[in-house]
C-alpha positions as a printed Julia matrix, in Angstrom:
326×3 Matrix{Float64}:
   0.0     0.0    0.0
   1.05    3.03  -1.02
   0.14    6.16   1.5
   0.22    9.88   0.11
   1.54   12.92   1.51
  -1.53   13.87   2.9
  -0.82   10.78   5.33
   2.53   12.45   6.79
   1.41   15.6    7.02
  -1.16   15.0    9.05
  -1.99   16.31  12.75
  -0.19   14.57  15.38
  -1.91   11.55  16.92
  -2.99   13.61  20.27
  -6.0    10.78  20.82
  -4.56    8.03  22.11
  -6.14    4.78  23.33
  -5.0     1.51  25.24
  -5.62   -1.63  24.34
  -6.14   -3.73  27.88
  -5.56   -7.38  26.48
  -4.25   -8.98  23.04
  -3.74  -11.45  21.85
  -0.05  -13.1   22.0
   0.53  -13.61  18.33
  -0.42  -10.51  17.26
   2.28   -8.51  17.6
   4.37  -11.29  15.15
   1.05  -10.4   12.34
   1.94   -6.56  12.72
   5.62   -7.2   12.51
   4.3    -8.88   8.91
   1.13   -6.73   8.11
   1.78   -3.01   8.59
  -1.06   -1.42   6.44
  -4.6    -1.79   6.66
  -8.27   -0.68   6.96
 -11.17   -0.24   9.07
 -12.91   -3.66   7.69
 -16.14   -3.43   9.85
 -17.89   -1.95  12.72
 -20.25   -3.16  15.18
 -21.84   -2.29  18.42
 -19.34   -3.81  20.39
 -16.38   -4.01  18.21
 -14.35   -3.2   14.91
 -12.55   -5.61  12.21
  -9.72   -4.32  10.72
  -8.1    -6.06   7.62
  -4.42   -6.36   7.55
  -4.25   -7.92   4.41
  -6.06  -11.11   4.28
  -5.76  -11.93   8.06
  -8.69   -9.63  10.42
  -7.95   -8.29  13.91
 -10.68   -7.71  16.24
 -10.71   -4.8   18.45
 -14.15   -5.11  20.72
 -14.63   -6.15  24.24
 -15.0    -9.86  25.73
 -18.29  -10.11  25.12
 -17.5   -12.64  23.22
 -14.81  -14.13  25.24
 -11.12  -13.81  24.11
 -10.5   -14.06  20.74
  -7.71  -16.14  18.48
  -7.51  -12.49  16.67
  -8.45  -10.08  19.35
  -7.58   -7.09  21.09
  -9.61   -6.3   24.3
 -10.99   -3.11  26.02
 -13.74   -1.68  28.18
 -16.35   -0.92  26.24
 -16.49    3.46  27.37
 -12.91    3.18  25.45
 -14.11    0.78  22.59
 -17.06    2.91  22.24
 -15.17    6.17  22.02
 -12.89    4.88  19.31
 -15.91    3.33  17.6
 -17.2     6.78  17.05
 -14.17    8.09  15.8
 -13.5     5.77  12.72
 -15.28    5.38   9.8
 -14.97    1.87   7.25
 -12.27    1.86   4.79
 -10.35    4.19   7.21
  -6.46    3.65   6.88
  -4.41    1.7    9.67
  -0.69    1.77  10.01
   1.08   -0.56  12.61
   3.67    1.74  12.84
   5.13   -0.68  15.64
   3.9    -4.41  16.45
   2.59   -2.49  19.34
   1.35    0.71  17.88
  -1.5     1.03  15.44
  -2.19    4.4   13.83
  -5.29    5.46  12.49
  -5.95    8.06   9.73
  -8.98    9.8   10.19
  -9.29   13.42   8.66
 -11.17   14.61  11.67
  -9.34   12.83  14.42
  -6.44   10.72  13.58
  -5.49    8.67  17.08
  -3.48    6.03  17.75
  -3.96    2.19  19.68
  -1.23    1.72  22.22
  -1.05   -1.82  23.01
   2.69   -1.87  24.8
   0.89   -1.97  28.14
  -1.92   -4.64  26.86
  -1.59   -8.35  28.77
  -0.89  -10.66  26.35
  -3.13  -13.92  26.7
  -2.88  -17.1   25.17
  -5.29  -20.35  25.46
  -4.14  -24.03  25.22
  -5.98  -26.95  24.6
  -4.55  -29.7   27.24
  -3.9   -32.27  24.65
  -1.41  -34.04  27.02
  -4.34  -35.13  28.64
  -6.33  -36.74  25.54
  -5.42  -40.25  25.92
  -9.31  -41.81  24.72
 -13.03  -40.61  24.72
 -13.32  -42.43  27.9
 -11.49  -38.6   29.2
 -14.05  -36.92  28.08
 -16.48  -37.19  31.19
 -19.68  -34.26  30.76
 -20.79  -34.85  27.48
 -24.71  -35.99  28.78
 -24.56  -33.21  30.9
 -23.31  -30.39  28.01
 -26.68  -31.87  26.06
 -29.01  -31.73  28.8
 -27.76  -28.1   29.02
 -27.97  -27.41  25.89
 -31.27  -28.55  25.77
 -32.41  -26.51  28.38
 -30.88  -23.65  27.19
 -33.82  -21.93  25.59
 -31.86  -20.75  22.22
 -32.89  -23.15  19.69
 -29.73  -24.25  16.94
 -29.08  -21.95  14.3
 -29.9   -24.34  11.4
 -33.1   -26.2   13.79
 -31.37  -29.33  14.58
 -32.68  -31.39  17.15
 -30.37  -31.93  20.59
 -31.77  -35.38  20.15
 -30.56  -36.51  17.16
 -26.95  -35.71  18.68
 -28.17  -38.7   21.1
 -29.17  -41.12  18.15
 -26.44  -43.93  17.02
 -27.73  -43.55  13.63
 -30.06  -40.91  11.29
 -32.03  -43.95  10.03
 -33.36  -44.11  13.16
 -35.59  -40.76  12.51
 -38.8   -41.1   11.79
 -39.19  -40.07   7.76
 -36.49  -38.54   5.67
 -38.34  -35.38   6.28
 -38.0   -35.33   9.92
 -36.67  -31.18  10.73
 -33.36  -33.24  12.71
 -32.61  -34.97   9.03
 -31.59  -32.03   7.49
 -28.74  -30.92   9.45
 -27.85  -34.81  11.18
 -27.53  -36.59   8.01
 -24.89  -34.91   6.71
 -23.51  -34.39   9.69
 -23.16  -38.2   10.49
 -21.91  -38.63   7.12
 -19.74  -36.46   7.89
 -18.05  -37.94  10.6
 -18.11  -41.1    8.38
 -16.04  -39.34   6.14
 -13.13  -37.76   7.74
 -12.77  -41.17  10.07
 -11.18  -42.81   7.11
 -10.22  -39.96   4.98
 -13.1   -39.89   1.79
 -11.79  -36.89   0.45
 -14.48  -36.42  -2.04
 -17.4   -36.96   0.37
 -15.38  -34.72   3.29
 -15.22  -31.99   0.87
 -18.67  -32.41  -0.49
 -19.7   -32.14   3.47
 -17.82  -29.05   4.64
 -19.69  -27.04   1.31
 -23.04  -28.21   2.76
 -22.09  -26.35   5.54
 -19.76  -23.55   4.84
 -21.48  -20.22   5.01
 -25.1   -22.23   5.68
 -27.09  -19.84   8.2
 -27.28  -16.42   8.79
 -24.9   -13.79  10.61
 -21.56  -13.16  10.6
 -20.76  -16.65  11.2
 -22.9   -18.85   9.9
 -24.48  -21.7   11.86
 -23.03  -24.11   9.75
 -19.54  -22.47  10.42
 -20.13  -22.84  13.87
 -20.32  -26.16  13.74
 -17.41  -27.02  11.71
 -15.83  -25.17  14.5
 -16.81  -27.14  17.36
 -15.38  -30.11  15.0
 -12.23  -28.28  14.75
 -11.99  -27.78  18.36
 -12.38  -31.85  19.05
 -10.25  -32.28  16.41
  -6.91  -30.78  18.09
  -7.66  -31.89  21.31
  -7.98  -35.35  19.75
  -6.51  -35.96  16.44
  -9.24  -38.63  16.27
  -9.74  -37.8   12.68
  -8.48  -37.96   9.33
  -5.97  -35.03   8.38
  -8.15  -34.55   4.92
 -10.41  -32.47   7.32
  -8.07  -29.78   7.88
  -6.77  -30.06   4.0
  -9.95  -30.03   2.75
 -11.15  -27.53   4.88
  -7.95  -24.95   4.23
  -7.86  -25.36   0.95
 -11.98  -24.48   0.43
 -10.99  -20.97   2.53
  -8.01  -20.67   0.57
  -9.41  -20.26  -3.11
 -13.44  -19.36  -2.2
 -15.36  -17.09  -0.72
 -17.6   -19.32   0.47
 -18.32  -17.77   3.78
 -18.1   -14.52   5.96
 -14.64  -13.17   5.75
 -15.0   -13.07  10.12
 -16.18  -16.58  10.0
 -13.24  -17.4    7.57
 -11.18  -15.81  10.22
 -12.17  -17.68  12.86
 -12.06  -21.2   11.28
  -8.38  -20.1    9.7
  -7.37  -19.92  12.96
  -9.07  -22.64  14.07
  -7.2   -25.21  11.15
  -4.32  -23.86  13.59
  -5.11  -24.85  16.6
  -6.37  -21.39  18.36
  -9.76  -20.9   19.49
 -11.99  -18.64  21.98
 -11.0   -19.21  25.66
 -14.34  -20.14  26.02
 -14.12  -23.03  23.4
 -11.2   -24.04  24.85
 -12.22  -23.9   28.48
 -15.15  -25.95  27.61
 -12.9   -29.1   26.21
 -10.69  -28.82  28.88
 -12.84  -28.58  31.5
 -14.42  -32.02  29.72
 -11.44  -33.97  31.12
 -11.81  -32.73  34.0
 -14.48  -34.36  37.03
 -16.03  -31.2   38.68
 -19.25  -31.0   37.22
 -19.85  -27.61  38.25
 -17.11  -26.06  36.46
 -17.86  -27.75  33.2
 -21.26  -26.37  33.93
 -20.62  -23.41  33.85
 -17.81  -23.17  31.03
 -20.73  -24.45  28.97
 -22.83  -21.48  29.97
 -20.39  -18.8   28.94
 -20.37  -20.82  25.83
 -24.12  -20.42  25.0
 -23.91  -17.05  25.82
 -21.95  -16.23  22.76
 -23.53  -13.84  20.29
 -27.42  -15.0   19.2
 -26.73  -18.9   17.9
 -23.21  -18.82  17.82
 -22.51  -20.55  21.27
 -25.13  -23.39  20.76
 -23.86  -23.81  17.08
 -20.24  -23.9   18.59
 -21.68  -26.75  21.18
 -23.32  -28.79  18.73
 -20.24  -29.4   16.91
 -18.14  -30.26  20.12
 -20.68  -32.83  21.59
 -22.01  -34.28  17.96
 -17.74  -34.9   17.79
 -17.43  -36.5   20.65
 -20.55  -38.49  20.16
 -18.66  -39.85  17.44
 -15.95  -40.81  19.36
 -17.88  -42.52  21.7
 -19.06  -44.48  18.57
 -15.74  -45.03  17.28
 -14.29  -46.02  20.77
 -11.25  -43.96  19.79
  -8.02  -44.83  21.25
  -5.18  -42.38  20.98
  -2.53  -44.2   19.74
   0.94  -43.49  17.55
  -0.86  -42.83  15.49
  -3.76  -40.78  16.39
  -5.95  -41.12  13.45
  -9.51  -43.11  13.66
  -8.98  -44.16  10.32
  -5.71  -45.51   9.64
């Protein structure tokens, strides 16, 4: 990108703002990606592009995000209303971003923000039997009031198989068949039907991230706790985001990240606290799950227990090598 004059000679950056949290790869993308733009704006946040890759600036809302940078929202809502889309960003240092507004160019310090950083305990993935709360994630879920984003049943997640519905038109066919299939699939590695299964799904649903996205990313999310399942998944699945725009570019960000291994702390606070006994905290990591945007949180929990329902069915054993199907 090439800035103008106009861009140097412009008033001093006497608004500043800090950013409270980030997240601790970040500053090694604004080392790379140095110019930008004001991508999108919401209520409680703003996307900027850097390039192909997004960076969130919002609050935790949300929870804490693969891509994020975190304030309170008096601060987030001040520098909302000073921005405008397409605006130019500089990271003049990994820890500096500069924006160019005509009216009121300001800058993002983030040299004081806590870096944070959350693991999936895969150490402690040794078989399904370690994953203890599924039932109880269900019966939440079930409970929870919010119905799925694409109207799948909680019960079907239950069923060993979609022949046992009722009639192919039954509302939980049209989201658990493939789904099942699905699973099918990327346990021995059918490229063609994996690939065939992630389109039915990427970008299906409303929002910014689709419900079907959602899904895929609970998958994910078992998937590198695990490595119960064929590698295809991620191949298929990175090169589809790759070449198409097939989906949301924030849902693409999220499930980029995702073919990487980073998620939401809540995502990943829910799968760890899985293999662990208390009840109660599971519990509640499940909650601050569901309470993630309008479907996105149920979506999100679908994926994880339909996934480890598969397991179950599988009776995976991680072994040297971790994959169901070979």
């Amino acid at each position: 990108m090439q800035l103008s004059s106009d861009w140097f000679n412009a008033p001093l950056y006497t608004t500043s703002f800090k950013g409270e949290e980030m997240h601790a790869e970040l500053p090694a993308l604004l080392s790379r990606k140095r110019f930008g733009h004001i991508h999108s704006l919401f209520d409680n946040g703003i996307n900027i592009a850097m390039g192909e890759e997004l960076i969130f600036i919002g609050t935790t809302k949300n929870g804490r995000l693969p891509f994020g940078i975190h304030m309170e929202m008096e601060y987030l809502q001040r520098l909302r209303q000073s921005v405008r889309l397409h605006d130019i960003v500089v990271a003049s240092m990994p820890d500096l971003l500069l924006f160019r507004h005509p009216s009121y160019p300001l800058a993002l310090d983030l040299s004081q923000a806590k870096r944070y950083q959350y693991k999936l305990r895969t150490e402690q993935y040794n078989s399904y039997l370690d994953l203890y709360h599924t039932d109880q994630m269900v019966e939440i879920c079930r409970r929870w009031g919010i119905s799925n984003g694409l109207d799948a049943t909680w019960g079907a997640v239950l069923a060993a198989s979609p022949a046992q519905a009722d009639s192919p038109n039954d509302l939980s066919i049209g989201v658990q068949f493939p789904l099942e299939t699905l699973f099918d699939a990327i346990r021995i590695g059918e490229e063609r039907s994996i690939e065939q299964h992630l389109r039915y799904y990427l970008g299906r649903g409303q929002g910014l991230t689709p419900s079907g996205d959602d899904i895929l990313l609970g998958i994910l999310a078992v998937q590198a706790l695990t490595a119960a399942f064929h590698p295809s998944l991620l191949e298929q699945m990175d090169r589809i985001l790759s070449t198409e725009q097939i989906t949301t570019d924030v849902s693409k960000a999220y499930l980029k990240h995702a073919l990487h291994g980073r998620f939401s702390d809540k995502v990943v606070a829910v799968l760890n606290a899985m293999m662990q006994k208390d009840v109660s905290h599971f519990q509640a990591a499940v909650v601050r799950l569901l309470q993630t945007g309008h479907s996105s949180g149920i979506d999100t929990a679908y994926g994880i227990a339909n996934a480890v329902m598969a397991l179950r069915r599988y009776k995976h054993v991680k072994t040297s090598c971790d994959c169901i199907g070979r």
